[in-house]
C-alpha positions as CSV (number, residue, x, y, z in Angstrom):
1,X,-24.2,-11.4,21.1
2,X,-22.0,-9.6,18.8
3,X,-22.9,-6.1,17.4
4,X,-23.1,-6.2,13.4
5,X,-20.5,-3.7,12.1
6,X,-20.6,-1.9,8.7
7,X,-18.4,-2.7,6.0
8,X,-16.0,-5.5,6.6
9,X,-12.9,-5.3,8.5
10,X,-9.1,-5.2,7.2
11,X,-6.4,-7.5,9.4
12,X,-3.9,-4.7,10.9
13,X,-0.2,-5.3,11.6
14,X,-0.7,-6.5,15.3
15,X,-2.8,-9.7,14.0
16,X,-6.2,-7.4,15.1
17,X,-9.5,-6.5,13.1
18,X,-10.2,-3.3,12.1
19,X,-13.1,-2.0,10.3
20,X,-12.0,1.3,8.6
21,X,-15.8,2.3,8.0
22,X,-16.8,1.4,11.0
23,X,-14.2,2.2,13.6
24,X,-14.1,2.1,17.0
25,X,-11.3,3.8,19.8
26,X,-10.6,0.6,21.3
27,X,-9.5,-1.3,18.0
28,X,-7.1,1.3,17.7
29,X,-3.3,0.9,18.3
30,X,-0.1,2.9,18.5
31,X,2.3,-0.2,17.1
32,X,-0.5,-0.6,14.4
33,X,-0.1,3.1,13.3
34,X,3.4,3.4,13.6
35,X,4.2,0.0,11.3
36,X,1.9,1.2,8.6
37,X,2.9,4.5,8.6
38,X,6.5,4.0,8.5
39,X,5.8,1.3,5.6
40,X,4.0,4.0,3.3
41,X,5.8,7.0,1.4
42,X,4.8,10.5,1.1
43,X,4.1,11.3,-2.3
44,X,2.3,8.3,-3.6
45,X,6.2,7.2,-4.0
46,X,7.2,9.9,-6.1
47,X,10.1,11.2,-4.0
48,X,13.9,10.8,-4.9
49,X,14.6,8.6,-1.9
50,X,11.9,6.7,0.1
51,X,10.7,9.0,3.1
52,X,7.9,7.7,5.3
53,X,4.6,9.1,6.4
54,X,6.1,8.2,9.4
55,X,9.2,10.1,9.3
56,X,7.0,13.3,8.2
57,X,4.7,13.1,11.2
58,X,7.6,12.8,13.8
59,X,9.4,15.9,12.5
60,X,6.0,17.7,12.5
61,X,5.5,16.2,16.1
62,X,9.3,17.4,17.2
63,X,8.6,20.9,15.5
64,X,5.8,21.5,17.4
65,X,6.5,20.2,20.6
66,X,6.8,23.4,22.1
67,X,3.3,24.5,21.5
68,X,2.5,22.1,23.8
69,X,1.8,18.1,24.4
70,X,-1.4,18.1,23.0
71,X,-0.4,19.8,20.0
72,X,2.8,18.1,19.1
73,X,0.6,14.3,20.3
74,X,-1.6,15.7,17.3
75,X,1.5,16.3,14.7
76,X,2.5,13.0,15.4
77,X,-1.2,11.6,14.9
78,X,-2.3,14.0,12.5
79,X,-2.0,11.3,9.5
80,X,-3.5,8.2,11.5
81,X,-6.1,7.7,9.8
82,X,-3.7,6.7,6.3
83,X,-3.2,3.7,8.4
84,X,-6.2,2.5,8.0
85,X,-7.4,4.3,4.2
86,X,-3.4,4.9,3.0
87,X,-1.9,7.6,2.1
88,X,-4.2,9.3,-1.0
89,X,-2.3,12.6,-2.8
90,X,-4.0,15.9,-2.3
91,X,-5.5,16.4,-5.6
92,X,-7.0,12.8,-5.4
93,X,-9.0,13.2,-2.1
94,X,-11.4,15.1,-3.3
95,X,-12.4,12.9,-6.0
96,X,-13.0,9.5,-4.0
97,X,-16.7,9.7,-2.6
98,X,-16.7,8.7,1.0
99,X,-12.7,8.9,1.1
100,X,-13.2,12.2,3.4
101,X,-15.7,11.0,5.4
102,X,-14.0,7.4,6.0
103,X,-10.7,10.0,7.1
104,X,-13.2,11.7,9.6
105,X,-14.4,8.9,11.3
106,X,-11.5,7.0,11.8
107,X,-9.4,10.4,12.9
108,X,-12.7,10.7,15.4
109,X,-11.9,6.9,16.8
110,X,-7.7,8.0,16.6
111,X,-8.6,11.4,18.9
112,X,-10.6,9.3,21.6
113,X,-8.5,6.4,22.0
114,X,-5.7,9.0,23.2
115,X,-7.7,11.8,24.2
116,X,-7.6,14.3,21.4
117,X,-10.0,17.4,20.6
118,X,-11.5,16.3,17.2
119,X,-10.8,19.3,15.2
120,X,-6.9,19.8,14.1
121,X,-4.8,22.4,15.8
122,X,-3.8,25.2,13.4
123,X,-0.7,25.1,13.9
124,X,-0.8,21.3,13.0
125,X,-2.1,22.5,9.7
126,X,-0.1,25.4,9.2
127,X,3.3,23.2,10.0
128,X,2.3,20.1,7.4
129,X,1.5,22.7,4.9
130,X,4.6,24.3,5.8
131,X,6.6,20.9,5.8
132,X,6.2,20.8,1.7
133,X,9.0,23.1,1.5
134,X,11.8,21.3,3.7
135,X,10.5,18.1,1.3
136,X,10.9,19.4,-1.8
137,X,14.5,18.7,-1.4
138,X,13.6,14.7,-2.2
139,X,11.6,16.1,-5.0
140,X,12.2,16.3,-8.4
141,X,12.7,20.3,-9.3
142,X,9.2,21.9,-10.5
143,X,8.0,25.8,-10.8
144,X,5.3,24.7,-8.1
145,X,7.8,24.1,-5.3
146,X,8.3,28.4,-5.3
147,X,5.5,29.0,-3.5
148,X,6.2,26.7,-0.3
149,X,8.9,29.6,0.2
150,X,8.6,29.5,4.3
151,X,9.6,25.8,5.4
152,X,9.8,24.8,8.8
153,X,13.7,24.0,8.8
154,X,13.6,20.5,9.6
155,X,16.0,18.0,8.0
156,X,14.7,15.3,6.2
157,X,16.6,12.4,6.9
158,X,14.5,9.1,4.6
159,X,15.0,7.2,7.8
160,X,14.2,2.9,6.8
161,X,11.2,2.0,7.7
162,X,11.8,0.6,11.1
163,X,13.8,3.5,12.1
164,X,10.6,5.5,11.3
165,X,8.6,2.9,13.5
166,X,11.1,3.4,16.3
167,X,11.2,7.1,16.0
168,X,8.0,7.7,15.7
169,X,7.1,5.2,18.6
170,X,9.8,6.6,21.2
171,X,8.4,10.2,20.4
172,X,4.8,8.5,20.9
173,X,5.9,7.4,24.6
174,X,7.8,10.7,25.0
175,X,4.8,12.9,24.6
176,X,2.7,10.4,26.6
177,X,5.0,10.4,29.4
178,X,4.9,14.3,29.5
179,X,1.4,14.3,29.7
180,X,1.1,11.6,32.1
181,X,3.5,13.5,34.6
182,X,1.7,16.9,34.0
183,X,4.0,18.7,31.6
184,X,2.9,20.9,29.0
């Protein structure tokens, strides 16, 4: 007998079902991730150039890799759940009812499936706060962009989007191969 889920389910990338208010760790997949992500552009589109969620979370993921597997495996997955929900600007979150808990319940089924504490590393947070400043370069000049004065000096690069699949899936296998051989 199959279990009733809530909501009703979305058709992914891979062909699969999810259901985004109802997920589960074992509906969830890497390919499915990195395809959506690297389809979707920071900024609600409002950038100079097209640069991917995708890209953004692979420089975060390379910039923190030295902090550890776990914490650069987080970078990279920090945005996961806009797979499923999309990527919704800041000053909109707060605004949809349910939005943040829909984000918190898929990020919960994205930290099991590849074995993830549930609460965001700070230097995760600090580092995509950070990130703002090294983006404002495919931004439009504004008087808001002085106070991300302390970027992270990564170059951004507005890869296509299946070079952001690609990159963001090689440094996916990269950090699980680390972890799988015991390296921090």
């Amino acid at each position: 007998m199959t279990a009733v889920r809530h909501g009703d389910f979305m058709q992914v990338y891979s062909g699969r079902k999810f259901w985004p208010m109802d997920p589960k760790p074992e509906e969830v997949f890497i390919e499915d991730i990195a395809h959506s992500l690297s389809m979707q552009s920071r900024y609600a589109g409002h950038c100079l150039r097209f640069y991917s969620v995708a890209e953004h979370s692979v420089h975060l993921a390379r910039h923190l890799r030295w902090q550890g597997v776990d914490v650069a495996l987080w970078a990279l997955l920090h945005d996961a759940s806009e797979a499923y929900l999309v990527d919704v600007p800041r000053p909109v979150k707060p605004h949809l009812p349910g939005y943040k808990e829909a984000e918190s319940k898929v990020m919960a089924a994205v930290c099991e499936r590849f074995g993830l504490v549930t609460e965001m590393p700070p230097q995760v947070h600090d580092a995509d706060n950070r990130i703002i400043g090294d983006e404002l370069v495919n931004l439009a000049p504004m008087d808001w962009h002085a106070r991300y004065d302390d970027p992270l000096g990564v170059n951004i690069r507005c890869w296509y989007p299946q070079q952001a699949k690609e990159e963001f899936l090689a440094t996916f296998e990269a950090l699980m191969d680390c972890r799988a051989r015991g390296m921090e």
